[in-house]
C-alpha positions, -999 to +999 in steps of 0.1 A: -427+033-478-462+031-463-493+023-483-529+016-474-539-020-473-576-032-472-568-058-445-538-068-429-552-094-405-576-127-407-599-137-382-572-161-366-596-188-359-603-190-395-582-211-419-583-217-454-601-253-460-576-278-471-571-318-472-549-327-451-527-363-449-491-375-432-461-378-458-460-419-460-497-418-478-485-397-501-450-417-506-426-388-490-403-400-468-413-379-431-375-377-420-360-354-443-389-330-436-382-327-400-347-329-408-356-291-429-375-283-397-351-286-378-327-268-397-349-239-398-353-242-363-315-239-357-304-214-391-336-195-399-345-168-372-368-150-396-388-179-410-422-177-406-439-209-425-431-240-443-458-260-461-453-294-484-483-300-505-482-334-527-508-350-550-530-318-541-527-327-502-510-308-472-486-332-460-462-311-435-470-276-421-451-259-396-453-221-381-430-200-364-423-168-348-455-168-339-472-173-370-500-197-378-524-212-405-547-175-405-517-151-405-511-132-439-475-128-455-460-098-473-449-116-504-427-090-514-417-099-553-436-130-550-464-108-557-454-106-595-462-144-603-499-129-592-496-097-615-488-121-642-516-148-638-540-120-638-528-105-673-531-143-684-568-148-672-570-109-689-558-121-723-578-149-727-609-129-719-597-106-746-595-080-720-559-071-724-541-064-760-523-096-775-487-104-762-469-084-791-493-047-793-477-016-784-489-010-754-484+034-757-518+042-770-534+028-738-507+044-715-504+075-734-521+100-704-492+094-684-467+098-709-446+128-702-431+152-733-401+134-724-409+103-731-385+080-751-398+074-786-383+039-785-414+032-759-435+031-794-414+003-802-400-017-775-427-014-747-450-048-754-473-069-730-444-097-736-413-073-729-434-068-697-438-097-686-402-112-693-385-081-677-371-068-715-385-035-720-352-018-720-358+010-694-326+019-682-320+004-645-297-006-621-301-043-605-275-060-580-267-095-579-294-109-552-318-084-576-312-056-552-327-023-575-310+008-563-337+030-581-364+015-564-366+039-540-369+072-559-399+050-581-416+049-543-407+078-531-424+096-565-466+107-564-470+091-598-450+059-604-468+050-640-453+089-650-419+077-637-411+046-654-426+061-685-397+090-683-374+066-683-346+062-713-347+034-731-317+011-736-318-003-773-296-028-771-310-039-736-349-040-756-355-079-753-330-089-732-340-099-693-329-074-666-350-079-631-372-041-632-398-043-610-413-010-629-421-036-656-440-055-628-463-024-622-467-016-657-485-052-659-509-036-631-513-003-646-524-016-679-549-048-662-563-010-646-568+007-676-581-023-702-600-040-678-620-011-659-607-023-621-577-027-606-557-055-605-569-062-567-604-062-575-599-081-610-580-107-588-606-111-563-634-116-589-617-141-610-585-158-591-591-151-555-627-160-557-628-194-573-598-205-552-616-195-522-592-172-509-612-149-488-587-131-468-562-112-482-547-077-487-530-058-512-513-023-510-520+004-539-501+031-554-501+067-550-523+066-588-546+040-570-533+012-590-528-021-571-491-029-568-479-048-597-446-057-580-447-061-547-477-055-521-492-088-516-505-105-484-517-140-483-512-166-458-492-195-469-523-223-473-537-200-501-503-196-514-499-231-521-536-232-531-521-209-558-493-230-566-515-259-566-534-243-593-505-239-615-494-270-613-526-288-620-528-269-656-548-245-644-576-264-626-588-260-593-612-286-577-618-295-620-631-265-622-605-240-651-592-208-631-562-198-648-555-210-687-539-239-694-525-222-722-507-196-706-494-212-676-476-237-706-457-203-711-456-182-682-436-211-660-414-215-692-380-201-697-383-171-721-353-157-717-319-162-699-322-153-661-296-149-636-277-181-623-283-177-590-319-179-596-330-194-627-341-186-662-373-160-663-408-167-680-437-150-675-426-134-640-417-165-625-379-179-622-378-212-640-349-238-642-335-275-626-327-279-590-315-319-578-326-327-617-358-317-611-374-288-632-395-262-614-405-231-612-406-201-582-425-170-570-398-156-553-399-124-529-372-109-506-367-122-477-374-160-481-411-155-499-413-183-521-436-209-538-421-235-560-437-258-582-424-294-588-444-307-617-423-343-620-427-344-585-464-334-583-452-312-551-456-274-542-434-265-516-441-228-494-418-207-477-423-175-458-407-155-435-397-120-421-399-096-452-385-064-433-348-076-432-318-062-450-296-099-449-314-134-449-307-164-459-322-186-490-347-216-478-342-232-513-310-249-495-335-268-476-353-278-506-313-293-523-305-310-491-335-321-475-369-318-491-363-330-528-347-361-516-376-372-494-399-375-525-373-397-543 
C-alpha cells in the first residue's frame, strides 16, 4: 500500500529541543539501561530508537541502524493514540458530537443502500474509540486483521467499513478494528472542516513544537486514522510527556485533563497479551506498575508510567512480518532501574 506523505525526512541536523540529564540526577539507576542496550544490541536487529524520559527530562537515548535524533518513524498503530487525542481536543471545543450521538447523520454521504440499520444504533464516538462498534471483523492474536488489506486495497475506505454487517452481540464489546480507527479521522474531517493532519498540526503538533512530521492520507483525502504516522522518537515522548503531565506542556493545557483521565483508562476488557483498551491506548500493570501504551507493529511503542513519572520510547523497523516485543526490556531491565 503506497500513499502520499507530506514529508518523509527532517533536516538531519535539526532536532527537537529537549532537556537533557544522566539517570543518577533523576534517581534511575544507569546499569540496567545499558543492560536493555545491550540486549537490544544482541536480540533486536530491527530496533531503531530507545528513549527514557523521567521527571520531564531525557535521561538515556540511543539510535540504531542508522537512525538518529532527526529521523522520522512510521508508527504504524501507534498512530491511533494520536487519532484519539485529537477527537479529545475536538470534544472539548465542542467540535465533535458528545461521546454517546449517533454518529450516521454526519457520515450519511458515504452510506451505501446496503448499509446495516444497526449503524443507527450501535455506531457512537465511544464505540469508536474503544473498538466496540460491532462491524464484523476478523483479528489474530498479535492483532493481525486479515481484512485489512481489501479496506486498502478499496478507492473509498469510509464506503467500505460503512458496508459492513454489524455484529449485535459484538456492539460494545472490544475487538481490535482498525476501520474504527479511521472512522475517528473521517468524522474529525467532516465536523471540524480539516483533516485530522492539519487539525493536529494547529492544535497538538503546534504547541508541542513538533515541526517535522508526516502523515499519509487516504484515497478520500482523509488523514489516516489508523496507521500513517511519522514522528521521530524525541516528539514522541514529547507526546507521551504530555499525557502524563495531565495534559500540560511547558504549564501551558494542550490536551484535556479531562479526557486523558479517560482515554488512558480501561474501558473495556482488552486482550491479555496486551492490556485492557481505553480510549485507543492499551492500558493495564506490568512489574506492579500501571501504564498505559501506543503500540504499533513492529516494536512502535510509547508507554506512560505515571507512578513512576517515566515515558519510555521504542521504535524500530515497521516493514517486518515477525519481530520481537521490546516491552521485555521494559519487565527485565528498565522498570527495575527506577525502583
Amino acid at each position: 500500500m503506497n500513499r502520499p506523505v507530506l514529508l518523509l525526512s527532517s533536516p538531519p541536523l535539526h532536532t527537537p529541543a529537549f532537556p537533557t540529564f544522566s539517570p543518577e540526577q533523576e534517581d534511575v539507576r544507569p546499569e540496567p539501561l545499558e543492560e536493555a542496550h545491550a540486549q537490544i544490541l544482541r536480540r533486536y536487529p530491527k530496533m531503531r530508537s530507545f528513549l527514557v524520559v523521567r521527571h520531564g527530562r531525557l535521561i538515556y537515548e540511543r539510535y540504531y541502524n542508522e537512525a538518529g535524533p532527526g529521523t522520522l518513524h512510521d508508527l504504524r498503530s501507534a498512530t491511533k493514540s494520536i487519532t484519539s487525542t485529537l477527537a479529545g481536543i475536538a470534544v472539548s471545543r465542542r467540535e465533535l458530537p458528545g461521546l454517546d450521538e449517533p454518529l450516521m447523520p454526519y457520515l450519511r454521504d458515504y452510506a451505501r443502500k446496503l448499509t446495516d440499520p444497526l449503524l443507527e444504533e450501535v455506531l457512537t464516538l465511544r464505540r469508536l474509540l474503544t473498538m466496540s462498534t460491532g462491524f464484523r471483523w476478523q483479528t489474530g492474536k498479535t492483532l493481525g486483521e486479515p481484512l485489512i488489506h481489501r479496506f486498502h486495497r478499496s478507492r473509498a475506505w469510509t464506503s467500505f467499513a460503512l458496508s459492513l454487517p454489524v455484529d449485535a452481540h459484538m456492539a460494545g464489546v472490544f475487538q481490535y478494528r482498525s476501520i474504527d480507527s479511521h472512522l475517528i479521522s473521517v468524522l474529525i474531517s467532516e465536523c471540524c472542516g480539516t483533516d485530522a493532519y492539519s487539525y493536529a498540526r494547529q492544535h497538538l503538533f503546534g504547541p508541542l513544537g513538533i515541526e517535522y512530521a508526516a502523515w499519509s492520507s487516504s484515497p478520500e483525502a482523509h488523514t489516516m486514522g489508523h496507521i500513517g504516522l511519522y514522528l521521530t522518537a524525541r516528539d514522541m515522548a514529547k507526546f507521551g510527556l504530555c499525557c502524563l503531565n495531565k495534559g500540560l506542556w511547558q504549564n501551558r493545557p494542550v490536551i484535556p485533563e479531562a479526557w486523558l483521565e479517560q482515554a488512558l483508562t480501561r474501558q473495556l476488557d482488552g486482550y491479555p497479551a496486551f492490556g485492557d483498551y481505553g480510549y485507543q491506548w492499551w492500558t493495564g500493570r506490568m512489574c506492579g506498575q500501571p501504564f498505559s501504551c501506543a503500540h504499533g507493529h513492529g516494536g512502535q511503542q510509547i508507554y506512560l508510567f505515571p507512578e513512576l513519572d517515566a515515558v519510555v520510547v521504542f521504535t524500530a523497523d515497521s516493514k517486518v512480518s515477525r519481530w520481537r516485543n521490546p516491552r521485555s526490556l521494559l519487565q527485565q531491565h528498565i522498570l527495575g532501574s527506577m525502583e
